[in-house]
Every structure is written in C-alpha cells, then in structure tokens.
C-alpha positions as CSV (number, residue, x, y, z in Angstrom):
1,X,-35.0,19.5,24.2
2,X,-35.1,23.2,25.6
3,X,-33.9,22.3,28.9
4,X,-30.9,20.8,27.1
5,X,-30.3,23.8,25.0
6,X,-30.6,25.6,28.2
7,X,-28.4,23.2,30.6
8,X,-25.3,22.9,28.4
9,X,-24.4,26.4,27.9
10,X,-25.1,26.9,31.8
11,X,-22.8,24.2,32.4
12,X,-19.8,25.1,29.7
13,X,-20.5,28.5,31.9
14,X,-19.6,26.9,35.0
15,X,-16.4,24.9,33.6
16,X,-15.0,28.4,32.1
17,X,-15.8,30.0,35.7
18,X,-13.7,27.1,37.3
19,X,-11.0,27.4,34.8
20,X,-10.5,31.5,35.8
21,X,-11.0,31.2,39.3
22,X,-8.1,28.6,39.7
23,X,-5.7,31.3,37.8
24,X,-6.6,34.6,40.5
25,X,-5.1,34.8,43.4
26,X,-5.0,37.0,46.1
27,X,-2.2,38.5,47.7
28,X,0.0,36.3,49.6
29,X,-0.5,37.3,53.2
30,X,1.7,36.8,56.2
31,X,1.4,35.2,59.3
32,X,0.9,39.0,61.2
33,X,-3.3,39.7,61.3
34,X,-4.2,43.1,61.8
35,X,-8.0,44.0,62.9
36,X,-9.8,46.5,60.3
37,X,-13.2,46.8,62.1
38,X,-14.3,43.5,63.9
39,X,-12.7,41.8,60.7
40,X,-9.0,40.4,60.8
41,X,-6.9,40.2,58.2
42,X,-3.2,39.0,57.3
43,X,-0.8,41.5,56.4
44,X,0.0,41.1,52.8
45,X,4.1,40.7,52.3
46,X,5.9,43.2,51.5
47,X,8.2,40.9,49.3
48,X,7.1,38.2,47.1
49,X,9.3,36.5,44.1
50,X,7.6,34.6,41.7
51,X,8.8,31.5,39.8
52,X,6.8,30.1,36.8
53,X,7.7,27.0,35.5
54,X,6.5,23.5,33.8
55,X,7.2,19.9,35.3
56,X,7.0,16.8,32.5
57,X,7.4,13.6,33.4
58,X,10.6,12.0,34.1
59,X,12.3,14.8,34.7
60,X,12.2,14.7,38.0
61,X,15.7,15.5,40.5
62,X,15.4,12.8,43.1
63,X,12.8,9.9,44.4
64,X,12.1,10.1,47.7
65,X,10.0,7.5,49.2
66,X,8.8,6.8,45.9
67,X,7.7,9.8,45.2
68,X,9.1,12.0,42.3
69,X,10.2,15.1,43.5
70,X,11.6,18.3,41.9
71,X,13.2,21.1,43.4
72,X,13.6,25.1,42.3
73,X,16.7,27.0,44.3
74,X,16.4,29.7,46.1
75,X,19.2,31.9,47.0
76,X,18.2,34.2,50.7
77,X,20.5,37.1,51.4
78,X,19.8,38.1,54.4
79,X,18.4,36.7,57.7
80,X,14.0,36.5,57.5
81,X,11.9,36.4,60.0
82,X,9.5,34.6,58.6
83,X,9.0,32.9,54.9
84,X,5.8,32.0,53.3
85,X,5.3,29.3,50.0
86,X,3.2,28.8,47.8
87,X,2.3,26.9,44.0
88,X,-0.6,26.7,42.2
89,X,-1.1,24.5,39.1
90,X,-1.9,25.1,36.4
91,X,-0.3,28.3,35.9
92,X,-1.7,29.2,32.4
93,X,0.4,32.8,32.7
94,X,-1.5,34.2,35.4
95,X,-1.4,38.1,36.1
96,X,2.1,38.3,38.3
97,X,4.7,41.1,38.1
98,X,8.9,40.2,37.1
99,X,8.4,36.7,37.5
100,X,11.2,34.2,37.1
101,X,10.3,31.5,34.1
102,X,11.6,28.7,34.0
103,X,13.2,27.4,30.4
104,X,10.1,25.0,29.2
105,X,7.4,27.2,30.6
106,X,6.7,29.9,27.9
107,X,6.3,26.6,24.9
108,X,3.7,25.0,27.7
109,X,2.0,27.7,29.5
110,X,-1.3,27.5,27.3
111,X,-1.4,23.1,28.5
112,X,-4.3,21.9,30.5
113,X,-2.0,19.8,32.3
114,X,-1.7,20.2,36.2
115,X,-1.0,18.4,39.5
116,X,-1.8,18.2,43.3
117,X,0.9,19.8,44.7
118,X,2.7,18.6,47.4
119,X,5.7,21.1,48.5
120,X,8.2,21.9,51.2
121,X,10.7,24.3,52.2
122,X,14.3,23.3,52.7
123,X,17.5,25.0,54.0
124,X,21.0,24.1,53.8
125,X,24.2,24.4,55.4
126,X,25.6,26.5,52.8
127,X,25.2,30.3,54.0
128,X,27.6,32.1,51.8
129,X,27.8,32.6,48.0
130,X,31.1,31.4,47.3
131,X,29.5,27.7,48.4
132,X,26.7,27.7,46.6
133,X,28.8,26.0,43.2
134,X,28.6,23.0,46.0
135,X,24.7,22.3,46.6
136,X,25.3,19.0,45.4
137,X,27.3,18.3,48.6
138,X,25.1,20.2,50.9
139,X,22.7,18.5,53.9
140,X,19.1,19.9,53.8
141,X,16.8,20.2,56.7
142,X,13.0,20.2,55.8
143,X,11.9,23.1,57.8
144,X,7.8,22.6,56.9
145,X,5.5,20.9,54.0
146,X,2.2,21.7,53.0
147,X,-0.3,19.6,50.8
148,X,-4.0,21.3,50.5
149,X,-4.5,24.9,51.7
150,X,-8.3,26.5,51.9
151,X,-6.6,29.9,51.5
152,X,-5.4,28.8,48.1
153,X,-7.5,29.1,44.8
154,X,-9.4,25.6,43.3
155,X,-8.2,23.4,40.5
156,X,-10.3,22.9,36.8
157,X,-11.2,20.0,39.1
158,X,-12.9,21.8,41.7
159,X,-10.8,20.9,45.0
160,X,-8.3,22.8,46.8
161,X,-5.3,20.6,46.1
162,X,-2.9,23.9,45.7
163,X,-0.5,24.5,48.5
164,X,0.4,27.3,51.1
165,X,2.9,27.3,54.0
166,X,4.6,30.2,56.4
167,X,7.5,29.3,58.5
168,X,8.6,31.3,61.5
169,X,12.4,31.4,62.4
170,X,13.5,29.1,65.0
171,X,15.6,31.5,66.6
172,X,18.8,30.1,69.0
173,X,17.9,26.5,66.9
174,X,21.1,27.0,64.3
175,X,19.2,23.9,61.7
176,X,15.4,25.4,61.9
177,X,16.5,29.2,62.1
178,X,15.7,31.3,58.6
179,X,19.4,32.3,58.5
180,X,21.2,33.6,55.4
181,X,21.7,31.3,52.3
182,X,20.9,28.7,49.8
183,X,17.2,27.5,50.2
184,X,15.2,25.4,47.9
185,X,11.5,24.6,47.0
186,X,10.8,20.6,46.8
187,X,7.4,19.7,45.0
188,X,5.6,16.9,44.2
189,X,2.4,15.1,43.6
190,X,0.3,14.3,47.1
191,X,-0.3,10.5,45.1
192,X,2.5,8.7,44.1
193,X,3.0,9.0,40.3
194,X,3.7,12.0,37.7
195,X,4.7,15.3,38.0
196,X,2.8,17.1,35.1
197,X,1.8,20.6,34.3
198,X,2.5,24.1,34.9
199,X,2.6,25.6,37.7
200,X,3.8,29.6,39.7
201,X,5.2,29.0,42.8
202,X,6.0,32.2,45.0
203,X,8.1,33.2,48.2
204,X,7.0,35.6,50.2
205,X,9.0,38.0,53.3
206,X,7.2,40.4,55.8
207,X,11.1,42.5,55.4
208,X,12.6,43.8,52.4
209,X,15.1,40.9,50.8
210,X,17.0,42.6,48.3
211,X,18.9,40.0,46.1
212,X,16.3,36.7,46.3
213,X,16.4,34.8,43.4
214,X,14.6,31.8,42.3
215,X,16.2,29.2,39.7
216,X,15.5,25.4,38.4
217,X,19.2,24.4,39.0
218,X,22.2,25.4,40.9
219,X,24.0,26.9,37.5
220,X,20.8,29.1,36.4
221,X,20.9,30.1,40.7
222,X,24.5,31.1,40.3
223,X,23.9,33.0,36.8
224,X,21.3,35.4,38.3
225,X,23.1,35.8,41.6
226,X,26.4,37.4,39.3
C-alpha cells in the first residue's frame, strides 16, 4: 500500500510535467547557425507572427486525398529570403507576444483536445493586394510540408508529432521563389480522420516584414491588411 501512495503522486507528477513541457517553446530559429564556442546554434528570427486558433470537426476547407484540411492566410509584403513554419497542439494560451486569435479560440483554449499536425506552406499567383478579394480563383504551389519535427516540443501523449519547416527562396524559379504576396498555411492530421483541438501556429523571417498578417479566411485577411 505505501508504494502505491508513493507511485501515484509520482506519476500525476510526470503527466502534469508532460502537459507543461508541450506548451514552452523555444525560439523559432532559422536556417543560419552561428558557432558560440565549439557549440552551433540557429539564429533566432528576427520576425515571427503568431496565429492561435481552434479546429472542430467538420469544419474543415477542402479534402484532399481524403484527408481534411484547413488553411490560415497569410498575406507577405515583401520578398523573403527564407520562411520558417510551425504549429503545436494543444495550444492551451501558451506565453506568445500580439498573437493573432482566431474567432473560436479564446471559448476553447482551456480543451484537452489536440492533433498530429501535418502542415505545409503554399504560395499563390496573386502578388498584389488589390487581388487578394480573388483567392478563391487563385493556383497554389506547395512549396514544402512537414509532419514530425525533433526540434519541436512533445504532445500530453509523449511523442513529437508537432511540426517545423524553413523554406529557402528558389531564386530565378518564378513558382518556388518567396516572392511578394498571398501565402497560406494548410494543416492537417498525419492519419486520416479529424481535425480537433487547439493549436499556435507561427511564421518566422531572418528580415524585417513589416505588414504580415495571419487570418482564417480571405475576408478576416483583407480586414487586417486595410
């Protein structure tokens, strides 16, 4: 009976350890190392914007090869050298500065719900604002996809199923360059089946972006771009 006593508080420990851990993490680095010492390390970058929000089943914006995906616009205003992604989930309001939330997040940001995220970066054709109001006739190229990162933070279930991805521009390659324009975030579940939980994704530049903004659909983009 004492080793019980003893066990179950260790182990309520543990699962209260897990649940923390999966909510810190550390700053989003770029692709650029620099060597402190005999250690190297990624330069952080110097622009990140955040984008907290809550998928519920159903609600997804397209199914693609049967899987239920949902996207989060992105508006880039200037050309980038390089753009890094990432989401966790859950995203029970972690410790970020002037994030974007999205409409449902705030009513579901204390859920246990979350999901193995699956994302990718897309650009468009459209590379001015007065286009934008037409997303729904643009083409998008997948420029990269990411499913588990080891740099990123575990889930309550122990793994590392959150996601992490830096894409250099392609430059002279017109589709795969990181040009000026409308971007978006596609996520998803690695499995086939629900999209549930909350979750922060984030965007990250080595340059200065003034004017990046994140939104759930092409009206809420256009809103915070006025």
């Amino acid at each position: 009976m004492k080793t019980l006593k003893i066990f179950m508080p260790v182990m309520v420990a543990l699962l209260s350890l897990g649940k923390v851990n999966a909510q810190k993490l550390k700053s989003f680095g770029s692709s650029i190392e620099k060597k402190i010492g005999f250690i190297k390390k990624k330069v952080p970058y110097t622009d990140v914007v955040s984008y907290l929000g809550h998928a519920a089943p159903n609600t997804e914006d397209e199914v693609k090869n049967g899987k239920k995906f949902y996207y989060i616009y992105v508006w880039v205003p200037a050309v980038a050298p390089e753009l890094g992604l990432r989401m966790v989930s859950p995203a029970n309001k972690p410790k970020v500065k002037n994030a974007i939330k999205g409409k449902t997040y705030d009513a579901n940001a204390k859920g246990k719900d979350y999901f193995d995220t699956y994302i990718t970066l897309e650009r468009s054709d459209i590379l001015t604002k007065d286009k934008v109001k037409d997303a729904a006739n643009a083409s998008w190229t997948v420029l990269a996809r990411n499913d588990d990162s080891s740099e990123m933070p575990k889930q309550p279930s122990g793994r590392k199923y959150n996601s992490l991805l830096r894409y250099k521009s392609k430059v002279g390659n017109p589709t795969k360059a990181l040009t000026r324009g409308l971007y978006r975030v596609g996520f998803t579940t690695y499995k086939k089946g629900e999209v549930k939980g909350t979750f922060l994704a984030q965007i990250g530049s080595p340059v200065k972006l003034p004017g990046v903004v994140m939104a759930k659909t092409v009206e809420e983009l256009l809103a915070q771009m006025k």
